[in-house]
C-alpha positions in Angstrom: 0.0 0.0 0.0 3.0 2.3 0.7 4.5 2.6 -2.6 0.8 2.8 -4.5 0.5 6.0 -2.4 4.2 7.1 -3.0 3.7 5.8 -7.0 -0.2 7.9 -7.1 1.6 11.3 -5.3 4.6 11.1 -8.4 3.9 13.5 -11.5 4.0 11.9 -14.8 7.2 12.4 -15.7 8.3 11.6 -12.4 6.7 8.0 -13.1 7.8 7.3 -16.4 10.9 7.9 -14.9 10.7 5.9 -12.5 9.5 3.1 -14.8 12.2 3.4 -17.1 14.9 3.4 -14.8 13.2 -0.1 -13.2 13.1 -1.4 -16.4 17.1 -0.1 -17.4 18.2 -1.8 -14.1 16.5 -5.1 -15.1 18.2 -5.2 -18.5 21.6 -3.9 -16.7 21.0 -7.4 -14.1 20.2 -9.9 -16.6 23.0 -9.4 -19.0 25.6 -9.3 -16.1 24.2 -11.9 -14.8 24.3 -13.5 -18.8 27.9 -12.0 -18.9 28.3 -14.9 -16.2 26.3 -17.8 -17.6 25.6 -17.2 -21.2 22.6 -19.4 -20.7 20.6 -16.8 -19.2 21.3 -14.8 -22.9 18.8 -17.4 -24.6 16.7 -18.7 -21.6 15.1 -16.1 -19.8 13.8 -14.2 -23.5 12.3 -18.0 -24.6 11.0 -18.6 -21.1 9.3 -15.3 -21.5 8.2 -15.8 -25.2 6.8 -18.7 -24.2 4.8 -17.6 -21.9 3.0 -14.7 -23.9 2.8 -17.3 -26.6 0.3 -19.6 -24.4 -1.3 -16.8 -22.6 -2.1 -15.5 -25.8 -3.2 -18.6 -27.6 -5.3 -19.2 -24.1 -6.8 -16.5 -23.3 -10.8 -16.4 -22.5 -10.7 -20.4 -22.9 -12.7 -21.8 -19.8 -11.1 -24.5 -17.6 -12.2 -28.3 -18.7 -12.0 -29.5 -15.1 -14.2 -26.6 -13.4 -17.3 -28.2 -12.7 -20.2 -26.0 -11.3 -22.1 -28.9 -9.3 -24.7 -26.9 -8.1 
């Protein structure tokens, strides 16, 4: 709740700022962490592909096993 009240008080510039920076600091940890283990260079963009891939293909499909029994 804290930092929705200190993110809500920010101007907009302040936010996209702060929004670009977060996402400049999580590029800047995964390729050091890739600069270490050049694994991480193709894994963590297919795991992520991936997983746009089936929420997109998935999306709005109802589960098969939720039975309404009443």
């Amino acid at each position: 709740m804290m930092f929705h009240d200190l993110f809500s008080n920010l101007t907009a510039r302040e936010q996209r700022a702060l929004r670009w920076s977060a996402a400049a600091t999580g590029v800047a940890l995964w390729l050091s962490t890739a600069w270490t283990d050049p694994w991480f260079l193709l894994a963590i963009p297919l795991i992520a592909g991936g997983f746009f891939v089936y929420r997109a293909r998935f999306r709005g499909e109802p589960d098969e096993d939720d039975l309404d029994l009443l």
